[in-house]
C-alpha positions in Angstrom: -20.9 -35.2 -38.7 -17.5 -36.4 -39.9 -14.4 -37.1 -37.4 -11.7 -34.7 -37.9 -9.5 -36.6 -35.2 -9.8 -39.5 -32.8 -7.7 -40.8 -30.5 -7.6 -41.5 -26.6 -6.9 -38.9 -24.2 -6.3 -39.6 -20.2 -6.4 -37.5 -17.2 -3.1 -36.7 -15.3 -2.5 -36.3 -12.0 -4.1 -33.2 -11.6 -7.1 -34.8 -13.3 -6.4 -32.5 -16.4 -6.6 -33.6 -20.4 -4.6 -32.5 -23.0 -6.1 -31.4 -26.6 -3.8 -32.0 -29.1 -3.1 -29.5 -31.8 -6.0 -27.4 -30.1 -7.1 -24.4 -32.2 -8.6 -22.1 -29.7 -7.4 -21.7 -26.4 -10.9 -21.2 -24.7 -13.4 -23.8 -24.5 -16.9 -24.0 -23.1 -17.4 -27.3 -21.6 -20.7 -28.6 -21.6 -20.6 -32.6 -20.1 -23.7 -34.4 -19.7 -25.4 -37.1 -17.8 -24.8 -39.6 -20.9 -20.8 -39.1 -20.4 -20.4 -37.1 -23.0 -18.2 -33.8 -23.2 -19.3 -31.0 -25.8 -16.2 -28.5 -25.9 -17.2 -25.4 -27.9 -14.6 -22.9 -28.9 -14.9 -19.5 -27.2 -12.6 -16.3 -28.2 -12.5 -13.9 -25.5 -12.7 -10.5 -26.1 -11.7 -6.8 -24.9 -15.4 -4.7 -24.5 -15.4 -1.9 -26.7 -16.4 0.4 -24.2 -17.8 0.7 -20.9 -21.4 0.7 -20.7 -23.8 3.8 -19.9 -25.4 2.0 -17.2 -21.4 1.6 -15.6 -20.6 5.2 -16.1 -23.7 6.1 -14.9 -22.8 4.1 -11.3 -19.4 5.6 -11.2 -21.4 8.5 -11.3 -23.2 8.0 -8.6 -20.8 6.7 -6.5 -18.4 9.2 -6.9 -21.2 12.0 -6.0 -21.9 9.8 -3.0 -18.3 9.8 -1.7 -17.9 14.1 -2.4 -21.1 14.6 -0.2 -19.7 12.1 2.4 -22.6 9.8 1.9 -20.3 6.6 2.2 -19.6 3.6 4.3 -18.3 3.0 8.3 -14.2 3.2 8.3 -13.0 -0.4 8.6 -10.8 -1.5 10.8 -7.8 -3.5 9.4 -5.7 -4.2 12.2 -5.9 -7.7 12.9 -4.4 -8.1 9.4 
């Protein structure tokens, strides 16, 4: 595999390094026994929609809470 870059990087005093010219903000960071660090770019991304197995639990939950079927009041006083 060819070197696109190379040059030293250090850990600040937050024990943090800095990528230069980075091109993803996301990295997974896979760092092995060897030493070495694998970063592999990762784009996050907004779900299209909500899954049937969600909507079918909001379902359920809200039918639960109209038939009074829910949970002991709690007491947050001490806060």
């Amino acid at each position: 595999m060819e070197t696109m870059k190379d040059y030293v990087a250090h850990l600040d005093n937050k024990k943090r390094i800095t990528l230069r010219g980075a091109a993803y903000q996301y990295y997974n960071v896979k760092e092995y026994r060897n030493g070495c660090i694998i970063l592999e770019p990762r784009e996050l991304a907004v779900p299209e929609s909500i899954s049937a197995r969600t909507l079918a639990d909001m379902d359920r939950a809200v039918s639960n809470f109209k038939k009074g079927d829910v949970s002991p009041i709690i007491d947050l006083s001490d806060f």
